[in-house]
C-alpha positions as CSV (number, residue, x, y, z in Angstrom):
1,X,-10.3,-63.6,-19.3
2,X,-7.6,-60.8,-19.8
3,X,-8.1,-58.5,-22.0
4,X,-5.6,-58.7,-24.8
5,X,-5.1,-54.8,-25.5
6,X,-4.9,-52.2,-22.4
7,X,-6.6,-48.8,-23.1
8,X,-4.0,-46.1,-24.2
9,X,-4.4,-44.7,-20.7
10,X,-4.1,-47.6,-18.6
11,X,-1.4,-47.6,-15.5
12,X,0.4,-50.9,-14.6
13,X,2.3,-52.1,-11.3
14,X,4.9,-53.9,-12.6
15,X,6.0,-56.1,-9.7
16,X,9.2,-58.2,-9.4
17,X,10.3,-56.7,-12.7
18,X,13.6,-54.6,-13.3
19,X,11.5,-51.3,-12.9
20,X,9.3,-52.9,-9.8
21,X,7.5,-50.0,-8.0
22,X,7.4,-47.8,-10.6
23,X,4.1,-46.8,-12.7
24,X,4.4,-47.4,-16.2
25,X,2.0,-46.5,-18.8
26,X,2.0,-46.4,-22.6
27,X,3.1,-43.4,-24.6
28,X,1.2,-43.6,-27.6
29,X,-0.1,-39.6,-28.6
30,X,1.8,-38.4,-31.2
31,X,2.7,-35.4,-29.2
32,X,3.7,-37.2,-26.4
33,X,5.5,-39.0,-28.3
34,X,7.7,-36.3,-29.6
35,X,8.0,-34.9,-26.4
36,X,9.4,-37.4,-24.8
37,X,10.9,-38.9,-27.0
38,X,10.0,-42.8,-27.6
39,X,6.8,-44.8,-27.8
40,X,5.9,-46.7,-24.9
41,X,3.6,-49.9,-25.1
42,X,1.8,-52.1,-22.9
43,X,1.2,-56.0,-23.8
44,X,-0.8,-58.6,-21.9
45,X,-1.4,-62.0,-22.6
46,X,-4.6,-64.2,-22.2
47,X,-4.7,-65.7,-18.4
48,X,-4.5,-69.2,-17.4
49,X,-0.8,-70.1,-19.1
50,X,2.5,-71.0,-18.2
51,X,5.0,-68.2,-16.9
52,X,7.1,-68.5,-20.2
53,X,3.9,-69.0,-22.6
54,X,2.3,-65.8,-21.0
55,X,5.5,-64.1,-21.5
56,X,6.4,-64.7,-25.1
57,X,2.2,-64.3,-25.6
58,X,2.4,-60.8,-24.0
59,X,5.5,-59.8,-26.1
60,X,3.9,-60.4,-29.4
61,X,1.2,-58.1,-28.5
62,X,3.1,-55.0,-27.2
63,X,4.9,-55.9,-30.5
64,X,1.9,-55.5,-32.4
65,X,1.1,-52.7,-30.4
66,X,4.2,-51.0,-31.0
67,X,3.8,-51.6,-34.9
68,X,0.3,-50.1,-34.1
69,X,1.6,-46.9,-32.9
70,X,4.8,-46.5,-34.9
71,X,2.7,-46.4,-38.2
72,X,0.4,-43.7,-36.9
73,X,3.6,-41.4,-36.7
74,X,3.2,-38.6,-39.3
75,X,7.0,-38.7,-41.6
76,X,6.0,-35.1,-42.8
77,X,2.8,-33.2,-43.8
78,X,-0.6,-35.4,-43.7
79,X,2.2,-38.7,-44.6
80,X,2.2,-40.9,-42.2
81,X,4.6,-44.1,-41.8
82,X,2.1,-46.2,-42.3
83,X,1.0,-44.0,-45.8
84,X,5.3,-44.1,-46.6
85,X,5.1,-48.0,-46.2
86,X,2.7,-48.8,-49.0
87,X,4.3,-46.1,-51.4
88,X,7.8,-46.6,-50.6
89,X,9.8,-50.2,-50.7
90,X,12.5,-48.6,-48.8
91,X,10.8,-47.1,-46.0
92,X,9.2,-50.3,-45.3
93,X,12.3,-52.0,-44.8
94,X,13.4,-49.4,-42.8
95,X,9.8,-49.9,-40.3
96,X,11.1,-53.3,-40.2
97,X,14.2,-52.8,-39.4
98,X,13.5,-50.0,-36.8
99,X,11.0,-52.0,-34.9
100,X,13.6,-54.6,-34.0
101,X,15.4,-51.6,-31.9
102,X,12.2,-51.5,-29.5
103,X,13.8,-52.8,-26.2
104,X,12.4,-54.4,-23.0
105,X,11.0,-51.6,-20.1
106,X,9.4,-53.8,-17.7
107,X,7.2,-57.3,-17.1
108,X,5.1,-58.6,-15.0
109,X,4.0,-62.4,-14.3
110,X,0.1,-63.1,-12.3
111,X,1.0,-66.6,-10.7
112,X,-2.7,-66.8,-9.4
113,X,-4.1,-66.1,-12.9
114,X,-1.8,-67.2,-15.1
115,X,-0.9,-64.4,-17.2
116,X,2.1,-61.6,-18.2
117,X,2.3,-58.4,-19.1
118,X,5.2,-56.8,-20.9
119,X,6.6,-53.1,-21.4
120,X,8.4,-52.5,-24.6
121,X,10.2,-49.4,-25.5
122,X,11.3,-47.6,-28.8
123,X,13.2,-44.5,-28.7
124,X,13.3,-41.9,-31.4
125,X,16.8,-40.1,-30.7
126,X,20.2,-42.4,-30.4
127,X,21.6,-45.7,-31.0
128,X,19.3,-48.0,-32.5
129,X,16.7,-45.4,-32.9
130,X,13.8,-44.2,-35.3
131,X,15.9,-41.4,-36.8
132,X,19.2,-43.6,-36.8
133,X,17.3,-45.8,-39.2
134,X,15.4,-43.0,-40.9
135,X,18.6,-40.3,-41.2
136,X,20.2,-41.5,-44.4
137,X,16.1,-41.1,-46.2
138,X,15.7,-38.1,-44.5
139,X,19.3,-36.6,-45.3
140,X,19.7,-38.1,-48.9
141,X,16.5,-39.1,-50.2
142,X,13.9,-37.2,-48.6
143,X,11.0,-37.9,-51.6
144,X,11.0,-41.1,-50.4
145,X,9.2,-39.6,-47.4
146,X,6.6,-37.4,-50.0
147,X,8.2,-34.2,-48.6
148,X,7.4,-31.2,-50.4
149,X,10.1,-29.2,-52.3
150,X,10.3,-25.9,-51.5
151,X,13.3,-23.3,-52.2
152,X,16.0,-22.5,-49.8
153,X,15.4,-18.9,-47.5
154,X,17.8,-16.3,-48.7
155,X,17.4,-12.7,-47.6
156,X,18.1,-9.0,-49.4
157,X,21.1,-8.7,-50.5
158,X,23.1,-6.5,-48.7
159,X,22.8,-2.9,-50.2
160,X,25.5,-0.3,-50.7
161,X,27.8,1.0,-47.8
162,X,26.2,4.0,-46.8
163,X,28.2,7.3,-46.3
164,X,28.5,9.2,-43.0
165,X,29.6,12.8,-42.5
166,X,33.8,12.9,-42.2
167,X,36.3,15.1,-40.4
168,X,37.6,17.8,-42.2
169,X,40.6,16.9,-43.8
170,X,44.0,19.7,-43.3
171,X,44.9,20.8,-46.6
172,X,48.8,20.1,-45.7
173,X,47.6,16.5,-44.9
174,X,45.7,15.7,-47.4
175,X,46.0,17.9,-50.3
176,X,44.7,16.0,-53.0
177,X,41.2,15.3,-51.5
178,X,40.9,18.5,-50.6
179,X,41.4,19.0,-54.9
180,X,39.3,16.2,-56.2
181,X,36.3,15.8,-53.9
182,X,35.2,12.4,-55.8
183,X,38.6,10.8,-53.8
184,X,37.3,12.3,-50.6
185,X,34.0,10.8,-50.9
186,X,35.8,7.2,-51.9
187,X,37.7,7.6,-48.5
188,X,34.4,8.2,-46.6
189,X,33.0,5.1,-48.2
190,X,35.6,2.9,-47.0
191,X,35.9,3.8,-43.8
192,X,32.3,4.1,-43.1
193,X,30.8,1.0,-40.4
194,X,27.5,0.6,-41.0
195,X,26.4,-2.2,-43.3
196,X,22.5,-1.2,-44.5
197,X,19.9,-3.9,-45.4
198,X,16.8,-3.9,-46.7
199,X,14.1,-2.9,-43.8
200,X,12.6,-3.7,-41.5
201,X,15.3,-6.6,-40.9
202,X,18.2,-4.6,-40.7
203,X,18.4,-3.7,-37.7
204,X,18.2,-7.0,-36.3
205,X,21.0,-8.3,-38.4
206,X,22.7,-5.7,-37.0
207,X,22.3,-6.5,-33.6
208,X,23.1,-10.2,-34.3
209,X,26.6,-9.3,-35.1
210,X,26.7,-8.2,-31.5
211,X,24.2,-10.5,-29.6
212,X,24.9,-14.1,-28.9
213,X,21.7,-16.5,-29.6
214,X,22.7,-19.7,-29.3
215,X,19.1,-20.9,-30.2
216,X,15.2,-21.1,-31.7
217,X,12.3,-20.9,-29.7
218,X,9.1,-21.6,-32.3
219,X,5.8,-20.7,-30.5
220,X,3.1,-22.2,-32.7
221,X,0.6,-22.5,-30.0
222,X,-2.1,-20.6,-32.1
223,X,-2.2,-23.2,-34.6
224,X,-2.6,-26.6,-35.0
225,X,1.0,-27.8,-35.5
226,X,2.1,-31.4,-35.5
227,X,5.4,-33.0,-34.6
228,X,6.9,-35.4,-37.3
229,X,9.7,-36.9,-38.4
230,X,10.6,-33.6,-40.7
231,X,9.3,-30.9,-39.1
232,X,10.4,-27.2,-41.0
233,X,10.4,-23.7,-40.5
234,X,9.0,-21.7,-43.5
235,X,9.1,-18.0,-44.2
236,X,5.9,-16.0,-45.6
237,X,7.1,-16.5,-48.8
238,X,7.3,-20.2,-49.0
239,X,11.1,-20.7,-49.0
240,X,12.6,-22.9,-46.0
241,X,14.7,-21.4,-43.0
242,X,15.2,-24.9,-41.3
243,X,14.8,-28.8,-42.4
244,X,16.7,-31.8,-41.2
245,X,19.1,-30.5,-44.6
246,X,20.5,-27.9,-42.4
247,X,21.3,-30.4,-39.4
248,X,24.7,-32.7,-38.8
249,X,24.2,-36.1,-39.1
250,X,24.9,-37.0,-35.6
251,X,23.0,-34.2,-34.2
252,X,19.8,-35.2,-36.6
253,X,20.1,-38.4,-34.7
254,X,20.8,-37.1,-31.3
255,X,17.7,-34.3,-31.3
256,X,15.5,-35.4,-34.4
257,X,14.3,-31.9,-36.0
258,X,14.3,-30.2,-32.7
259,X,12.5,-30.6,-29.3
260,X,9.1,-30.3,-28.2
261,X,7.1,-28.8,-25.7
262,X,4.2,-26.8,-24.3
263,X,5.8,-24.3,-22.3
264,X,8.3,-21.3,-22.9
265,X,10.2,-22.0,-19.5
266,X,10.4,-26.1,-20.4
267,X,11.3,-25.0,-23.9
268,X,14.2,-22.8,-22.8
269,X,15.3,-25.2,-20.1
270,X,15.5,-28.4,-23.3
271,X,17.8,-25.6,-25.3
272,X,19.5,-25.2,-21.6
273,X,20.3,-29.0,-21.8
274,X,21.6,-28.6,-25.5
275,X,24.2,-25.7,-24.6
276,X,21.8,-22.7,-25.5
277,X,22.1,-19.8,-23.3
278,X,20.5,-17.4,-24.9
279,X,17.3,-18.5,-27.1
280,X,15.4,-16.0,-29.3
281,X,11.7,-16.6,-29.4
282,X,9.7,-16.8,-32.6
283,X,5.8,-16.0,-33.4
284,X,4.7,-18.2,-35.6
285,X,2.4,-16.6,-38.2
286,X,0.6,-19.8,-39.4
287,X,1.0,-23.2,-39.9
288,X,1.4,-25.3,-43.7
289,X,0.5,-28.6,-44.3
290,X,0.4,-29.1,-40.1
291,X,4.1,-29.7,-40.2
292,X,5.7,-26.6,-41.4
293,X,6.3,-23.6,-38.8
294,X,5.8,-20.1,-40.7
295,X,7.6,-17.2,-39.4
296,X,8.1,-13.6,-40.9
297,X,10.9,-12.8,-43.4
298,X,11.7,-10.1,-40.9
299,X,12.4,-12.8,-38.3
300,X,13.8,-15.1,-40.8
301,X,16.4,-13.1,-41.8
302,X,17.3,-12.4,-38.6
303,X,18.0,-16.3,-37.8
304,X,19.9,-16.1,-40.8
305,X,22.1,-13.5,-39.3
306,X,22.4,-15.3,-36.2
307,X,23.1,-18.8,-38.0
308,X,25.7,-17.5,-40.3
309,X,27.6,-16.2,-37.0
310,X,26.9,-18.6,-34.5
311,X,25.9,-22.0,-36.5
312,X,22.8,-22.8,-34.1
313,X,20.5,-24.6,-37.0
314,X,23.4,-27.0,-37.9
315,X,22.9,-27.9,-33.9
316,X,19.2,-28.1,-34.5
317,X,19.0,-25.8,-31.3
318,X,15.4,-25.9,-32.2
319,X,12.0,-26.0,-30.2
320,X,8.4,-26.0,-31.1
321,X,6.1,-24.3,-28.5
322,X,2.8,-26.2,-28.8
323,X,-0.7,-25.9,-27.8
């Protein structure tokens, strides 16, 4: 007898299927699962049945699998979809109706034993996806998903103009300056190019206005930081930088809340894929509720700068470095 449920880690041979000669294996750790994007299951019927029966028989397990898996997702924080199900009407319509987007990656048929296996497939990014089904909660009505409110990041305000030493002024020029000294130091003021901010961000938002970064590398590899459905990038000060409020529609679907990844190089080379020439790396300070990214206000504000030129957030030109 065939056992009905393969270990996470078993490797199949499907033979004579679509993908015949290739190894396929289940995808079914979280973080693998957000790093590649899609859970990946495995069913197998009981042996001594008909091709057809084995078949259908295998497909209700990898769907049962799948349903397995899917639950065990976190949505934000400690919630997983599972815990969003029994609290929320809505999201479990929305399990249901994602599930039915899970699509066929293989099968297999044992003539001598008399039993299938099946592969089925369900992608997180794209059509008929977990965040196409999940982007209007996520976008419009993200307490459905028990996601903590927290204020919007705003840096310092931007402080006076600061006044810098001017050319002496001929009298036969400029004779009234030269009379009323409170004019000349007006003129000063207006002509002066340097815009001051609070420190020790200012001189990073200066160098923004000159430096393209096109995107966000978040190394959290210190900390134990999970992917989810909405995953956010907090300051020290509790306010958010970055959620799934700050991304397009079609890009939330497209690239979720950002990529993943374990590496710097494989992180640069996913921004690569998304446009991004020229990431900026972030330290992550700590980690919140295992799903929230800190960074410094310092570095924060210099995202800001960069977003408000260059619009990389609304591109969720994002990665997570993790451990």
């Amino acid at each position: 007898m065939k056992k009905i449920l393969l270990a996470l880690t078993t490797v199949v041979l499907f033979a004579g299927s679509a993908v015949a000669g290739e190894k396929i294996v289940e995808v079914v750790n979280q973080d693998e699962v957000f790093q590649k994007g899609y859970i990946q299951v495995i069913g197998e019927s009981e042996a001594g049945q008909s091709r057809y029966r084995a078949k259908r028989a295998a497909e209700v397990v990898a769907q049962r699998r799948m349903l397995e898996i899917f639950q065990g997702l976190r949505l934000s924080g400690q919630t997983t979809v599972r815990d969003g199900m029994l609290a929320s009407e809505k999201v479990k319509t929305t399990v249901d109706g994602t599930l039915r987007g899970a699509v066929p990656c293989g099968e297999s048929f044992d003539r001598t034993e008399g039993y299938a296996r099946v592969c089925l497939r369900l992608n997180l990014h794209g059509h008929d996806s977990v965040y196409s089904a999940f982007d209007e909660i996520i976008l419009k009505e993200p307490q459905e998903l028990k996601i903590r409110e927290i204020p919007a990041f705003k840096p310092e305000k931007v402080q006076e103009i600061a006044s810098i030493p001017m050319p002496a002024i001929k009298e036969k020029e400029k004779p009234v300056v030269e009379d009323k000294p409170e004019v000349k130091e007006e003129v000063a003021e207006k002509v002066d190019s340097a815009v001051q901010t609070t420190e020790p961000a200012s001189d990073k938002i200066q160098e923004a206005v000159a430096t393209p970064v096109d995107g966000i590398i978040v190394d959290v590899r210190d900390f134990d930081f999970k992917p989810a459905l909405v995953n956010r990038i907090l300051t020290e000060k509790n306010e958010v930088l970055f959620d799934p409020s700050k991304v397009l529609n079609q890009v939330l679907i497209e690239r979720g809340c950002g990529g993943y990844t374990t590496d710097l190089q494989k992180a640069r080379a996913l921004l690569e894929s998304w446009g991004s020439k020229s990431p900026m790396v972030l330290k992550g300070k700590t980690v919140q509720n295992v799903t929230d990214a800190v960074v410094s206000v310092e570095d924060a504000s210099t995202v800001f700068a960069y977003d408000q030129k260059y619009n990389l957030l609304a591109q969720a030109r994002v990665v997570f470095v993790l451990k």
